[in-house]
C-alpha positions in Angstrom: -13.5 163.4 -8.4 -12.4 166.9 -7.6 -14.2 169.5 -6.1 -17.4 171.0 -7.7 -16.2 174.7 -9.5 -18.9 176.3 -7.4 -17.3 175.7 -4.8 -19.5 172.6 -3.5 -17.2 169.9 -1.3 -15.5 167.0 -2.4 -17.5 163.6 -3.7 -16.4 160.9 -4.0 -17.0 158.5 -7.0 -17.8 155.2 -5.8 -20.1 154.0 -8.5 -23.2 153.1 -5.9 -26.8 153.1 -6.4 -29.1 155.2 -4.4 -32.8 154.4 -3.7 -34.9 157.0 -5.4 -36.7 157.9 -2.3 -34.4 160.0 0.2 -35.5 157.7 2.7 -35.5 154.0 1.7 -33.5 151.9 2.3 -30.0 150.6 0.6 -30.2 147.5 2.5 -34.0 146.7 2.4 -33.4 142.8 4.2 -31.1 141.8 6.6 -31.9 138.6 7.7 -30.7 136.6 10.6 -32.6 136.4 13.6 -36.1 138.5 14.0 -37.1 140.3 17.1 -40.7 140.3 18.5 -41.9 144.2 19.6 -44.8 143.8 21.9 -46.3 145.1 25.2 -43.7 142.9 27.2 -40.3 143.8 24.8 -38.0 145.9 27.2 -37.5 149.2 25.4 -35.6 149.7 28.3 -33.3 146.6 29.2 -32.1 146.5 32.9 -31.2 143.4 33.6 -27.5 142.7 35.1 -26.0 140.7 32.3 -27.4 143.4 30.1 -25.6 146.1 31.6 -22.9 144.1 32.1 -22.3 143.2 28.2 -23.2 147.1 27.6 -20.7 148.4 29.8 -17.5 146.2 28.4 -19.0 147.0 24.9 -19.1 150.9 25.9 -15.2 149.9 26.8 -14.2 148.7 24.0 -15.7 151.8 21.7 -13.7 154.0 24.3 -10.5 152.0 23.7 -10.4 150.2 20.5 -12.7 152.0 18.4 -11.6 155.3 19.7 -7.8 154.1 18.3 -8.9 152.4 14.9 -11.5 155.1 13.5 -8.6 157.9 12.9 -6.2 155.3 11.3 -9.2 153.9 9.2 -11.3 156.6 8.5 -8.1 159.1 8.1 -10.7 160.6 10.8 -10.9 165.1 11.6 -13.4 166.2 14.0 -13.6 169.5 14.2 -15.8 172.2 16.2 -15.4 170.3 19.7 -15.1 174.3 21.0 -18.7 174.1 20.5 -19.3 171.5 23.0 -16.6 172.6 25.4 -17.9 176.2 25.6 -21.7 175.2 26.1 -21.2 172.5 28.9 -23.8 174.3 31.2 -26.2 173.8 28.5 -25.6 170.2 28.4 -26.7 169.3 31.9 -30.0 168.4 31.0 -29.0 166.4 28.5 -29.0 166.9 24.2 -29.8 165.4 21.4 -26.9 165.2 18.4 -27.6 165.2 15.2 -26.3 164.0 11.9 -26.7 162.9 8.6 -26.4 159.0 8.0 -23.8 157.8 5.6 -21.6 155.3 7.3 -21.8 151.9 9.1 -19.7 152.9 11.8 -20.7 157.0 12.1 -22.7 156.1 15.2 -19.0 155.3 16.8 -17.6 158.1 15.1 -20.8 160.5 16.7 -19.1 158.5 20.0 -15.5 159.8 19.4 -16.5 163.2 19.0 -18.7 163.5 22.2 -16.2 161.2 24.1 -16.8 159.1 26.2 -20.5 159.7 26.6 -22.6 157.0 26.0 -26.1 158.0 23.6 -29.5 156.4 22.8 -30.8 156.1 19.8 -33.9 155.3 17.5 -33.1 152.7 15.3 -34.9 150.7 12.5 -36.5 147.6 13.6 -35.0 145.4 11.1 -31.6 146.2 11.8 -32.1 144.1 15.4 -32.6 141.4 12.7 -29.0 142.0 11.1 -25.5 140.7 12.1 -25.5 143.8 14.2 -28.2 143.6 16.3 -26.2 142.6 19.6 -24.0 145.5 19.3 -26.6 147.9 18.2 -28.9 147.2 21.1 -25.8 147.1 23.4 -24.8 150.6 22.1 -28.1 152.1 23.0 -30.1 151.0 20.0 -34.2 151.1 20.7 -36.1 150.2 18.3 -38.9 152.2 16.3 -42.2 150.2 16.5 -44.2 149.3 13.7 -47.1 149.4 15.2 -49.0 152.8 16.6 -50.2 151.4 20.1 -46.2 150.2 21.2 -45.2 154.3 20.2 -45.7 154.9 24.2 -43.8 152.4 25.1 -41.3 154.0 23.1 -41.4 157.3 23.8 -41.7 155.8 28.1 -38.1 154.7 27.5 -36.9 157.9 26.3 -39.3 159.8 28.6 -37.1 157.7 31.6 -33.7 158.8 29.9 -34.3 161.9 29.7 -35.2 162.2 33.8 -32.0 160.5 34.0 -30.5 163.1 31.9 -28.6 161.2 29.0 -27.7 162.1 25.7 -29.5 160.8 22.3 -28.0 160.6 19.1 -30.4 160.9 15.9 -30.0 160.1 11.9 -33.1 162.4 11.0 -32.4 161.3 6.9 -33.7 157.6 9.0 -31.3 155.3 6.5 -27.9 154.6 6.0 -26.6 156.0 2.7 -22.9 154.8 2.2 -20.6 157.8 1.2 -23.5 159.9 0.3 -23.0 163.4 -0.2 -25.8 166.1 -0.2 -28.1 166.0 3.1 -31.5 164.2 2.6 -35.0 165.5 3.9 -35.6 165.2 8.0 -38.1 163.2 9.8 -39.4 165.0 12.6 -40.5 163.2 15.2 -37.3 163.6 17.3 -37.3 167.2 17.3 -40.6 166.9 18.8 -39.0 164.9 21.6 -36.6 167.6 21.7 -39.1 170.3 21.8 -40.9 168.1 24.6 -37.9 168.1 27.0 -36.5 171.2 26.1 -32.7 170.3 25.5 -30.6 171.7 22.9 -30.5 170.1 19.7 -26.0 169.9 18.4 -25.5 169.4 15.1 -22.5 167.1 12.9 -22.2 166.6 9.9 -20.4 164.5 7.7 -18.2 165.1 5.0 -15.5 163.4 2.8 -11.5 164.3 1.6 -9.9 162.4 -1.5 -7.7 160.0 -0.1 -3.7 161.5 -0.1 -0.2 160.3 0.7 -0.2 156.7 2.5 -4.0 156.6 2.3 -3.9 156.4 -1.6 -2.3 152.8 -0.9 -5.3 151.1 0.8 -7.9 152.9 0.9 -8.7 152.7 -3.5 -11.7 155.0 -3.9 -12.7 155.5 -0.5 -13.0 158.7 0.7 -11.7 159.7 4.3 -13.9 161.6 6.7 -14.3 165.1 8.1 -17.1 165.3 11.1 -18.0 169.0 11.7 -19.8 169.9 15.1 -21.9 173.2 14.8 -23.2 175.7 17.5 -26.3 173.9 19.3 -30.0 175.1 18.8 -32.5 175.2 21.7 -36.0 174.7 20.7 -38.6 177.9 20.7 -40.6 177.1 23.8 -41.9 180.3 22.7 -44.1 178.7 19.6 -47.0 176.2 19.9 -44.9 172.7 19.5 -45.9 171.6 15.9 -44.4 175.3 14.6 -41.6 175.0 17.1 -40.5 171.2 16.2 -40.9 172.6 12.3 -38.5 175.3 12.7 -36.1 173.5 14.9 -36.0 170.3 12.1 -35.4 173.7 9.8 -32.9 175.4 11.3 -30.9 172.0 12.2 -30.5 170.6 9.0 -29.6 173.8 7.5 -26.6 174.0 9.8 -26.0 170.5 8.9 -25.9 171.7 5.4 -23.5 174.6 6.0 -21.1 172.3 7.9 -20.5 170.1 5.5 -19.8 172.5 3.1 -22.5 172.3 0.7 -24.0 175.6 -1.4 -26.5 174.1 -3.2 -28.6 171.2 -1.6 -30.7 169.6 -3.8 -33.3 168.2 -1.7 -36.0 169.8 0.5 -35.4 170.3 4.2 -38.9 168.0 5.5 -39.0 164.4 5.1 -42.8 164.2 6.0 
C-alpha cells in the first residue's frame, strides 16, 4: 500500500483483524503455565540465580539481539540526539514511551536506549505464555488483578525508582501487530511519573514498504522506523490528576507527530 495522499505514513496491508476495542487484546489466551500473584509473589525478584539468568539474558539482548533486529527488522532509529543532549536530565531516571505493535519492540525500545536495562508493567497473562521466562527476566512485573496487591506493585517500582532505573511503558496496554494509527492511553504510569518527577521520552513506531533485498524475504512485512522525540517533564506545578492528564496528553501527541500521522483517528485517553 502506498502512502495515504494526505500525506499520512505508509501502512502496511497485512490482512489482520483488530479487536474493536483499542485496548483488547489480539491474543486473548496464552496458555502454558499460570502464575500465582499474591502477598508473598516477589514483584521484585532478588535472588542470585535470578539475577544471574537476568544478567546473561541482558547479554545476549546487548549482543545478539542488538546484531539481528537491523538485519530483520530493516531496523532506523532516529532522534538518539534527543537522548544524548538531555543526559543531565536522565540521572534520576525516565520513563520511555511507545506505542505497542510488535513482539520484539520491547528489544527494539533496548537498542535505541543502549545498553540500559528497563522495567516494565506487563499483563499478567503474558507470564502464562511461552515468553514468560524471558519477559520476567527482561524486567517484566506484572499488573495485578486484584486492587489490595496494587501496593505491592507500585513498592517495587517505588524501590527502582530510589535506585534510579529506567521504565519502559506501552500506554495503548496490548500488542497490536503492525498496527498503524496510535490507540488511546492508560494513565496510570504517567501518574507514577508525575509521582517521581522524571521526564517522560517518547518513540514511536512506524513502518517503510519493504525495498531491494528486503522484497525477497520479508513478503508483506513492513520494516521499521523507531523515532525518539524531545522528553516531557511532568507539571509539578498542577494538582497530580490535571498534571498526569496533561502529561498522558502531551505524550501521545508527540507520539503521534513522530510517526508521522496527520489525522489520528482515535481519542488521546484510554480511561
Amino acid at each position: 500500500m502506498k502512502n495515504d495522499p494526505r500525506g499520512e505514513p505508509y501502512v502496511p496491508n497485512l490482512n489482520l483483524k483488530y479487536p474493536a476495542n483499542p485496548d483488547e487484546h489480539m491474543i486473548l489466551k496464552t496458555g502454558g503455565i499460570g502464575i500465582t500473584i499474591d502477598e508473598r509473589y516477589p514483584f521484585l525478584d532478588k535472588s542470585l540465580g535470578f539475577r544471574i539468568k537476568s544478567a546473561l539474558l541482558y547479554l545476549g539482548i546487548f549482543t545478539l539481539v542488538f546484531f539481528i533486529c537491523p538485519i530483520r527488522f530493516g531496523l532506523k532509529i532516529r532522534g538518539r540526539a534527543n537522548l544524548k543532549k538531555n543526559r543531565a536530565l536522565f540521572r534520576g531516571g525516565a520513563m520511555t514511551v511507545s506505542n505497542h505493535v510488535l513482539r520484539w519492540d520491547f528489544l527494539i525500545i533496548l537498542q535505541a536506549v543502549r545498553f540500559r536495562r528497563l522495567y516494565f508493567p506487563a499483563w499478567k497473562e503474558n507470564f502464562s505464555g511461552p515468553d514468560r521466562g524471558l519477559i520476567r527476566l527482561a524486567g517484566g512485573i506484572p499488573v495485578p488483578a486484584s486492587i489490595r496487591l496494587i501496593r505491592n506493585f507500585n513498592s517495587a517500582f517505588d524501590e527502582l525508582h530510589e535506585r534510579k532505573k529506567w521504565f519502559h511503558v506501552f500506554p495503548e496496554s496490548s500488542n497490536w501487530s503492525y498496527y498503524q494509527p496510535i490507540r488511546p492511553f492508560k494513565k496510570g504510569m504517567f501518574s507514577l511519573a508525575y509521582k517521581y518527577n522524571i521526564p517522560v521520552i517518547p518513540m514511536a513506531f512506524s513502518y517503510r514498504p519493504a525495498r531491494g533485498l528486503y522484497r525477497l524475504f520479508k513478503k508483506n512485512k513492513p520494516l521499521i522506523t523507531l523515532d525518539i522525540g524531545e522528553p516531557i517533564l511532568p507539571d509539578r506545578g498542577l494538582p497530580r490528576r490535571e498534571a498526569t492528564a496533561l502529561l498522558r496528553e502531551q505524550c501521545h501527541k508527540q507520539i503521534v507527530r513522530l510517526a508521522g500521522i496527520h489525522d489520528n483517528p482515535w481519542p488521546r485517553e484510554g480511561d
